[in-house]
N, C-alpha and C positions, 0 to 999 in steps of 0.2 A: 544415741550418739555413735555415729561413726570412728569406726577405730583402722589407721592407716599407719603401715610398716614403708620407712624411708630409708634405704641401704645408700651409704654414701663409699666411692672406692678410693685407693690409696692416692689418686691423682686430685679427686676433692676431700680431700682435708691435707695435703701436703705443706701447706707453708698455715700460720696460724692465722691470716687473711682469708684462706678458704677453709677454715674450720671457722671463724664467726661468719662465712656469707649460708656457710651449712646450718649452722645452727640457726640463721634467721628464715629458713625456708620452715625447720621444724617448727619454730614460735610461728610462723603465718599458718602455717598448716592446722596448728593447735585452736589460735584464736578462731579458724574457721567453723569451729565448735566439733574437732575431733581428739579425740586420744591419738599420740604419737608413739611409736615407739622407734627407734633411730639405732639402724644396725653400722658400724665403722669399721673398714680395713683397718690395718698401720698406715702409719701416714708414709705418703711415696717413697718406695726403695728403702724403706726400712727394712724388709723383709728381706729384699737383697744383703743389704749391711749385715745384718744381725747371720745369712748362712754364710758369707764372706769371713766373718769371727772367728765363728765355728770352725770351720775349715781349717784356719790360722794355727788353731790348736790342737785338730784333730780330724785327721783329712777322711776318716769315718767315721764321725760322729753319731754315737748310740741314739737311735729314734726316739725315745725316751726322754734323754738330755733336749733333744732336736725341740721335741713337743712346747717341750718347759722354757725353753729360750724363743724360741717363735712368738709363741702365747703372749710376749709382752709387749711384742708391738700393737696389738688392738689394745690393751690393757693401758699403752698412755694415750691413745686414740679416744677411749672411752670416756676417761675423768678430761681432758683437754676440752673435749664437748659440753661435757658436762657443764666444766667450768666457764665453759663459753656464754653456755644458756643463762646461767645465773647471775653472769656480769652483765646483761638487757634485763633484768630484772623476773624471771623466771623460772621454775622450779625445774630441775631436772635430779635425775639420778643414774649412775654409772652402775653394769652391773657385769662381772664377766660370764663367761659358759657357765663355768659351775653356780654363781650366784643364781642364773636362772635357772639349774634344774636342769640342764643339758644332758643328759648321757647317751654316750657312744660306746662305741667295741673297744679294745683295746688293738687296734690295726693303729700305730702311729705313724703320724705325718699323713696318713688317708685314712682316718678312721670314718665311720659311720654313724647317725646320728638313729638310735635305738627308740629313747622320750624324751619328751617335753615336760617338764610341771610348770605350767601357766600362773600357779599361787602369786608364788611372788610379785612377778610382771603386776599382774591386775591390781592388789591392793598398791603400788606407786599408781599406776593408772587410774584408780577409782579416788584418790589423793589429790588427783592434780598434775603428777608430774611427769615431765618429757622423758621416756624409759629411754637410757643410751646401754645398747646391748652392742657385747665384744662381739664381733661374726669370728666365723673362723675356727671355733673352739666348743669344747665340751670337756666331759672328764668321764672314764670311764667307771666301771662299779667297784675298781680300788680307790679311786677320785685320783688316779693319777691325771693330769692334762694331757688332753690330746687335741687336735689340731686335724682338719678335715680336708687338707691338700688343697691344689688349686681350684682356684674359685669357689673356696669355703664361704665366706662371706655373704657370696649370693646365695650360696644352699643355707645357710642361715636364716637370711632374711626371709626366703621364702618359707621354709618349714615353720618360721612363728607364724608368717602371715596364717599360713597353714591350722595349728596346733589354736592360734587367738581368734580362730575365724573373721581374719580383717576383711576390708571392704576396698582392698585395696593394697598393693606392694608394688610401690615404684622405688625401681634401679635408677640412681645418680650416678652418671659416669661423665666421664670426658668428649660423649660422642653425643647428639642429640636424639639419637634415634636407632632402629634396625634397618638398613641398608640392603640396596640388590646384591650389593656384593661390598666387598672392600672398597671405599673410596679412596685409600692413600693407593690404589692399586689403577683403580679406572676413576677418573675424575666423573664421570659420567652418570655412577652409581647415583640412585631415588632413593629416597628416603620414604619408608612403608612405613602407610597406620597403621594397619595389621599385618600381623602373621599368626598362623596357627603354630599350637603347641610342639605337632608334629612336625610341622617347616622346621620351626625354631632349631631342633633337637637335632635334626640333621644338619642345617648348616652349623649348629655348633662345636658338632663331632668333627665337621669338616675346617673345621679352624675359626670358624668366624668368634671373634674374641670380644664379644657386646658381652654376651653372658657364658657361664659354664652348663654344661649337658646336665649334669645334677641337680640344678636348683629348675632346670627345667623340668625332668623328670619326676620333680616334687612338685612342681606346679602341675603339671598335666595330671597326676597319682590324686590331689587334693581338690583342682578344680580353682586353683589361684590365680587371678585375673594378674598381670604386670604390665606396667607402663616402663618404658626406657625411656628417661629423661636427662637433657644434658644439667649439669652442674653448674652452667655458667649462664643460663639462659631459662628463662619461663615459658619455653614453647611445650608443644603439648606431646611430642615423641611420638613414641610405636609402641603398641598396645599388644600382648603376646596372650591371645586368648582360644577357645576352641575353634574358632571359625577362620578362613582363609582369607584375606584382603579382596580377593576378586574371587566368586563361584564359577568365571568363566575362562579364567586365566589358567593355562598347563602349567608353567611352571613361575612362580613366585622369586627364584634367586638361584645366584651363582655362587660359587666360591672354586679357589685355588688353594689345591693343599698342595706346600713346595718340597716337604723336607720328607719325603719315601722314599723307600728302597725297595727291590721287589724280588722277589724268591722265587724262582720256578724250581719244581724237583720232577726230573722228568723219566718215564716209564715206570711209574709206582704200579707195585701189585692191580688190580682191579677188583678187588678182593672187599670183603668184608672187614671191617676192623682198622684201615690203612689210613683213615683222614684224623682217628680219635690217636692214632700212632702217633703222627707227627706234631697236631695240636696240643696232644697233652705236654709235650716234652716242651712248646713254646710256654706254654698257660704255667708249668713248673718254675719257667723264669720270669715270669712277670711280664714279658716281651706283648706289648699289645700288638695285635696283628688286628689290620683294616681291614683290607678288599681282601676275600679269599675266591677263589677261582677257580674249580674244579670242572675241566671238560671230561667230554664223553670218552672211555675208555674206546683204542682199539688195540686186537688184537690181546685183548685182557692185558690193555698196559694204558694208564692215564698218567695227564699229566696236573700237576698240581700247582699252581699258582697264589701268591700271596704278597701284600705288601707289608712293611713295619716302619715305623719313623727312623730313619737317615741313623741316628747314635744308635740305634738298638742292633746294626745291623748282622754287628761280628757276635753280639750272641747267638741271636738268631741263626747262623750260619753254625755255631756251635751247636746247637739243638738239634739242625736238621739233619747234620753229619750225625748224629746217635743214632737216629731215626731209620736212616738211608739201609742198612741191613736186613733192620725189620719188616720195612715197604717193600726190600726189593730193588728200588731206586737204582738207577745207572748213572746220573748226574745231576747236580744246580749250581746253575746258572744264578748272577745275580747282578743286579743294575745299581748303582747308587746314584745315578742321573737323574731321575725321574721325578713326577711331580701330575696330582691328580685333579682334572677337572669335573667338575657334576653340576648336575642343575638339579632344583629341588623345584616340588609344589604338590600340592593335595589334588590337581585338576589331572596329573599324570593318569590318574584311576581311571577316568573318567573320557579319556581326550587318546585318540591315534595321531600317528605320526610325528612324535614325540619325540621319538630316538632316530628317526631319518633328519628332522631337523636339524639334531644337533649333530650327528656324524656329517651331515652337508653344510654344515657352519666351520666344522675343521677342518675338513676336505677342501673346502671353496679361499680354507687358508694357508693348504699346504703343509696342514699338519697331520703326521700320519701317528695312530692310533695302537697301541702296546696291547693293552686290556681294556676289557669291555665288563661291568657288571652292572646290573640294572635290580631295580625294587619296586612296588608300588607306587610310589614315589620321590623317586632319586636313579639318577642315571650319573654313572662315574667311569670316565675315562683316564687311561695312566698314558700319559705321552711325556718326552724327550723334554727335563726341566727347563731348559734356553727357552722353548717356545711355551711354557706354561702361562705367561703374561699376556700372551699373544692368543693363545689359545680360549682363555677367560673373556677377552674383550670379543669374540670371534660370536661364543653363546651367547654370550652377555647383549650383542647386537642382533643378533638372529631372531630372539626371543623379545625384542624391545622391551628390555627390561628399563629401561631410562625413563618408559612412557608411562605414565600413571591409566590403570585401568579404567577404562568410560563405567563400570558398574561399579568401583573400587567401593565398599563397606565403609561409610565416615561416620555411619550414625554414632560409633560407638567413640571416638575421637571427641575427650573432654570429657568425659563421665565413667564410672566403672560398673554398672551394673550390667552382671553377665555370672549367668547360671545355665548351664545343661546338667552338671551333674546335680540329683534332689540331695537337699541336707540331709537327709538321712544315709544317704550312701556314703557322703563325707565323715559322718560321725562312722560308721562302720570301717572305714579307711582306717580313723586317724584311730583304732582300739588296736590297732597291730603291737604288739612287744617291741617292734620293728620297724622305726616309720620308712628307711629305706631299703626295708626288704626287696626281692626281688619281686616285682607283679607280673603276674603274665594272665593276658587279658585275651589271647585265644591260642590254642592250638588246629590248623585246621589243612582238611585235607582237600586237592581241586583232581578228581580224576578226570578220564575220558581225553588226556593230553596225549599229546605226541613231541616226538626232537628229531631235529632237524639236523644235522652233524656237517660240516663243510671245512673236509681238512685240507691242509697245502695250498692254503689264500694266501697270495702274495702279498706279503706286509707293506704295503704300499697307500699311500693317502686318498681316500675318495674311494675303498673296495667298499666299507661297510656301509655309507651311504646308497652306492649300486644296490648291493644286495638286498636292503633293505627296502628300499625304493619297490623293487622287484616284487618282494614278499607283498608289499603294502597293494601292489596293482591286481597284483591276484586274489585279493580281497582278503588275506589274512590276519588275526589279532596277531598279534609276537606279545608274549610274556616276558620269560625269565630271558635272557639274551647274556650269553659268558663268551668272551674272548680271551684266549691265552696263547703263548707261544706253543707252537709247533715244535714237535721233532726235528726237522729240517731247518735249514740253516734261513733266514731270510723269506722264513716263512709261518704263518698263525693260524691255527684253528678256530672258526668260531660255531658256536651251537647256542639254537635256541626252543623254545618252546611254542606252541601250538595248541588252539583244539584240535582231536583225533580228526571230525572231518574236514579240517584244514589242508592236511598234511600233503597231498596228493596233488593238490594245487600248487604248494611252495616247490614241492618236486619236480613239477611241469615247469617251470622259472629257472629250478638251479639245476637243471643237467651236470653231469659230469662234463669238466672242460669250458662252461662257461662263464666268465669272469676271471678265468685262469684256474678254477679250483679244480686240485687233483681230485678230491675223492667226495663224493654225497652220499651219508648212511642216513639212515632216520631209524625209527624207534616209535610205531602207533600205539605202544600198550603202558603209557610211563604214569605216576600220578605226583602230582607235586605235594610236599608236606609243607608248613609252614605252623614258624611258632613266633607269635607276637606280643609285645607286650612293653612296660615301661622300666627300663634298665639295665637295658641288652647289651648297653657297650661297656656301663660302669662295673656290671656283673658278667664279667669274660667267661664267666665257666658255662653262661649256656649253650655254646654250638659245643663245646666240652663233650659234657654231657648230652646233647644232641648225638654226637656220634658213638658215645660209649653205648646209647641205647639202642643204637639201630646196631653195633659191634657183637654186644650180646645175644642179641636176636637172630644174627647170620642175615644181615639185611646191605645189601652193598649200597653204597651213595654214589649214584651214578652222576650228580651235578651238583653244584653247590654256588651260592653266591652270598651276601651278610648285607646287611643294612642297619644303620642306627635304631628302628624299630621289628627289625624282623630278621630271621633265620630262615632261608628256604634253601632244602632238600629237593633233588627228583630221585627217584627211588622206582624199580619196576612196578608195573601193575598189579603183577600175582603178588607182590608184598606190602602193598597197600595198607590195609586192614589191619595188619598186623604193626607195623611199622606205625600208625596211627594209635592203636594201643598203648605198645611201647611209649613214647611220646607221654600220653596221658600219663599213663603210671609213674616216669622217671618226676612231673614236673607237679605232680598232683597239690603237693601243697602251695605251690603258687600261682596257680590260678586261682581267679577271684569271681 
C-alpha cells in the first residue's frame, strides 16, 4: 500500500468551504488504496492576526512566548480537518508536533527539525486513519514548543514524507504549479512539469514563493519526489525531482528579487583574514547577506561588494562601520534602489554563451548592469529597481522561456516513481541525530585557471555584453565572472576566470583602452576552491567559516562569489593545496 503526504497552505483551508474540499481530496486519495497523512498551515492570515496580538501587548515579544502562541494556529487547522473528514463519514485523527515525535533545537521562531518518531503516525495509519499532522512545529528536548519559521509547514510535510518513506508529497497551494517566473509579474510565464532539485532551491532563495528553500533541501538531502498542485483544481502541476524538465535547455527560469540593498566597502586591506573580518560582524547580527562580490585586489587594495534585503540595511551599515578599521577600508557606499535579476538551470554546466545572452537581453533593453556574479548554474545581475520588471521580461524573452521544450521530460507527469538515490543511502541519511544538519556533498579544487581583471569599465549598458561577446570569439570558456563597482566615480571593475591556456587569447581581445577600459591585469597561476552542498543559505556560517579557514592559514581570498548551492573562492596557485586542506579539515564532519 502506498503511503502519500498532502501539505495543504493557509490560503486552502482558510474559510471552512476549503477545509471540507481538502479534506475530500484526502478521502479520494485514501479510497485510492493509499495511507494519507495530511500536513495544514493555520488557516489564512491567522498567523498574521495572532503576531498582530502579540505585538499589541508586547512590541518584543519573548521567542518563547512567540512559539507557544504561533503553534495554535495549525493546532485549530488540525482538529477542523479532522473534524471535517469524519463528518463524510471517515476516520481521521489530528495530531500536533509534539504528538508525533517532532524534535527540534531550541532556536525559537526558526528552530530546526533534529527527529522524527514515526510510531505514532503508523499505528493511526495501519488503523485506517487519515493522520492530520500540525506543520510548522515541533518541541524541543525541554518539550517546550517551537515553531520552524517561514515555510515551516512545507519543511514539515516533506521531512515525514522523508522520515515515512512516502511514495509521494504533494504541495496544495493557491497556484497550480512551478512557473518560468512569477506570473502576477509576466503574464507570459509557462507552467513546468519538471524542475530539478537544484533549479527549485535557487529560484526559491531567489524569491519565488511556490515553496520554501528548506523543505527543498530536505527533499534534495532524502531524495523526495514533490508534486505542486493547485487546491482548487485536479490538474496534474510540476513535479520537483532529480532531473531537469529539458537535458537541452541552459537555463529553466527567471526570477526578480526587488527588495536589495547593496554595500560596497571600498579599498579593503588585500590581505589575509579581511573577508572573515567583515562577515563575521554581519553573520553576528543575523543580517542574511545574498550576492557577495569580492574583485581582484589592485594595488594591495580590493573592493568588496555585497547585497542584504532593503530592512536589513541600517544594520548592516552598522556592522560594516565596526569592520572598516580593521580591513583598512577608506569608504561604503550604499544603494537602497536596487533589485536582482538571474536566470537559473542545470544546462548552465553544460552550455556557452549563457551569460552573453543574457547581458545582450539587458543591453538590447537599455539596462545597464551594477553587479555581476555568476555560479554553475545561476547568473544574477543587481540593476536600478524602476527597471527590474523590465529587466525580468527582457531574460525571460531572450531565453524563451514562454516556449515549452521540443524534448521537455513528460514521462514522469501523473505518476511518482523516481529514484536515483539507492535506499540504502536514504536510510544512512535519515540516522543523522540531525535530519537538518548541514550536508556538504563536495569540497573541491579546479587548478590550471587564470583572471582576467578589467578595471575603469565605463558603467554603461551593452559593456558587458561586448566584452563578453569578445571573450566568446576568441574561443574562450568564462567561469567564475564578478562585477563590482570601481574606485572611480561612474565607473566598474569586472573580472573573470579562465583556463590558464586561455588567457592570452582574452588578452589579444581586451587590450588596454579598448571598449574604453582603463586598465587589463590578469593572473595565469590562480586555482578556484569550491564547497557544495545542501543548506548553504539556511546554514550562513559556511562562507564564515570558509574564510576563518583560509584567515588562519595566511591564505588571502583573491575573489569571491556565493550561490544557493555553492561557495566559490579563487585563491593563488602556490596556495592551493594548502587552502584545499584547510577546507577539508574546518568542514570534515559534514561531509558525507
Amino acid at each position: 500500500m502506498a503511503l502519500i503526504v498532502q501539505k495543504f497552505g493557509g490560503t486552502s483551508v482558510a474559510t471552512p468551504e476549503k477545509i471540507q474540499a481538502a479534506a475530500r481530496k484526502a478521502i479520494r486519495t485514501q479510497q485510492e488504496g493509499n495511507q494519507v497523512v495530511v500536513v495544514v498551515s493555520a488557516m489564512g492570515h491567522e498567523t498574521d492576526h495572532l503576531i498582530d496580538l502579540a505585538r499589541k501587548l508586547n512590541e518584543q515579544p519573548p521567542a518563547r512566548e512567540m512559539d507557544m502562541l504561533l503553534s495554535t494556529g495549525e493546532q485549530v487547522s488540525v482538529a477542523l480537518m479532522a473534524m471535517a473528514i469524519h463528518s463524510f463519514g471517515h476516520q481521521a485523527v489530528s495530531l500536533t508536533g509534539a504528538q508525533m515525535g517532532i524534535r527540534t533545537d531550541s532556536s525559537y521562531t526558526k528552530a530546526r527539525i533534529k527527529t522524527i518518531s514515526t510510531d505514532r503516525i503508523r499505528k493511526h495509519l495501519d488503523a485506517g486513519k487519515i493522520v492530520i499532522a500540525a506543520g510548522f512545529q515541533g518541541v524541543d528536548d525541554e518539550f517546550n514548543i517551537t515553531t520552524l519559521g517561514r515555510g515551516g509547514s512545507d519543511t514539515t510535510a516533506v521531512a515525514l514524507a522523508a522520515v515515512l518513506g512516502a511514495d509521494a508529497c504533494e504541495i496544495y497551494t493557491d497556484v497550480d504549479g512551478v512557473y518560468t517566473t512569477d506570473p502576477r509579474l509576466l503574464p507570459e510565464a509557462r507552467q513546468m512539469g519538471l524542475i530539478s532539485y537544484d533549479e527549485m532551491l535557487e529560484l526559491a532563495s531567489l524569491g519565488a514563493s511556490v515553496m520554501h528553500n528548506r523543505s527543498i533541501e530536505f527533499a534534495k538531502k532524502f531524495d523526495v519526489p514533490i508534486r505542486v498542485r493547485s487546491s482548487f483544481s485536479d490538474a496534474p502541476g510540476s513535479m520537483i525531482v532529480s532531473m531537469p524538465e529539458s537535458p537541452s535547455v541552459a537555463v529553466c527560469g527567471a526570477a526578480l528579487t526587488r527588495d536589495e540593498a547593496r554595500l560596497t566597502i571600498k579599498n579593503v586591506q588585500d590581505t589575509p583574514g579581511m573577508s572573515y573580518e567583515i562577515f563575521k560582524r554581519l553573520a553576528d547580527r543575523k543580517i542574511t547577506v545574498d550576492m557577495i562580490v569580492q574583485n581582484i585586489g589592485m594595488e594591495s587594495r580590493a573592493d568588496v561588494s555585497f547585497t542584504v534585503p532593503s530592512d536589513e540595511l541600517r544594520e548592516a551599515q552598522k556592522a560594516v562601520q565596526e569592520a572598516l578599521p580593521l580591513v583598512g577600508a577608506t569608504e561604503v557606499t550604499c544603494d537602497d534602489a536596487v533589485a536582482k535579476v538571474s536566470v537559473v538551470g542545470l544546462g548552465m554546466a553544460e552550455q556557452t554563451g549563457v551569460a552573453e545572452k543574457m547581458f545582450s537581453a539587458l543591453a538590447n533593453a537599455g539596462i545597464n548592469i551594477q553587479m555581476i556574479t555568476t555560479s554553475e548554474i545561476k547568473i544574477s545581475c543587481l540593476v536600478q529597481r524602476s527597471e527590474g520588471t523590465q529587466a525580468l521580461r527582457a531574460v525571460h524573452q531572450a531565453f524563451e522561456l514562454h516556449k515549452k521544450p521540443t524534448d521537455a521530460n513528460t514521462w514522469l507527469i501523473g505518476q511518482m516513481e523516481h529514484t536515483k538515490m539507492s535506499p540504502s543511502e536514504v536510510v544512512e541519511r535519515l540516522r543523522s541525530t540531525n535530519l537538518e544538519q548541514l550536508t556538504l556533498l563536495d569540497i573541491s579544487l579546479l587548478d590550471d585557471q587564470a583572471r582576467v581583471t578589467l578595471s575603469g569599465v565605463a558603467d554603461n549598458p551593452g559593456l558587458a555584453e561586448q566584452i563578453f561577446q569578445a571573450v566568446a570569439e576568441a574561443g574562450a570558456v568564462v567561469d567564475m565572472i564578478v562585477q563590482s563597482c570601481d574606485g572611480h566615480h561612474g565607473q566598474t571593475a569586472i573580472s573573470f576566470t579562465v583556463p590558464s591556456e586561455q588567457r592570452q587569447a582574452c588578452l589579444g581581445v581586451l587590450s588596454q583602452g579598448k571598449f574604453g577600459v582603463r586598465k587589463v591585469t590578469s593572473d595565469g597561476d590562480i586555482s578556484k576552491l569550491s564547497v557544495s552542498g545542501i543548506g548553504l543559505r539556511s546554514h550562513t556560517s559556511v562562507a564564515i567559516a570558509l574564510f576563518k579557514a583560509l584567515a588562519d592559514e595566511g591564505i588571502n581570498v583573491l575573489m569571491t562569489n556565493t550561490s544557493e548551492l555553492r561557495v566559490n573562492v579563487v585563491v593563488a596557485g602556490k596556495d592551493s593545496k594548502r587552502a584545499l586542506e584547510a577546507l577539508k579539515k574546518t568542514f570534515k564532519g559534514a561531509l558525507i
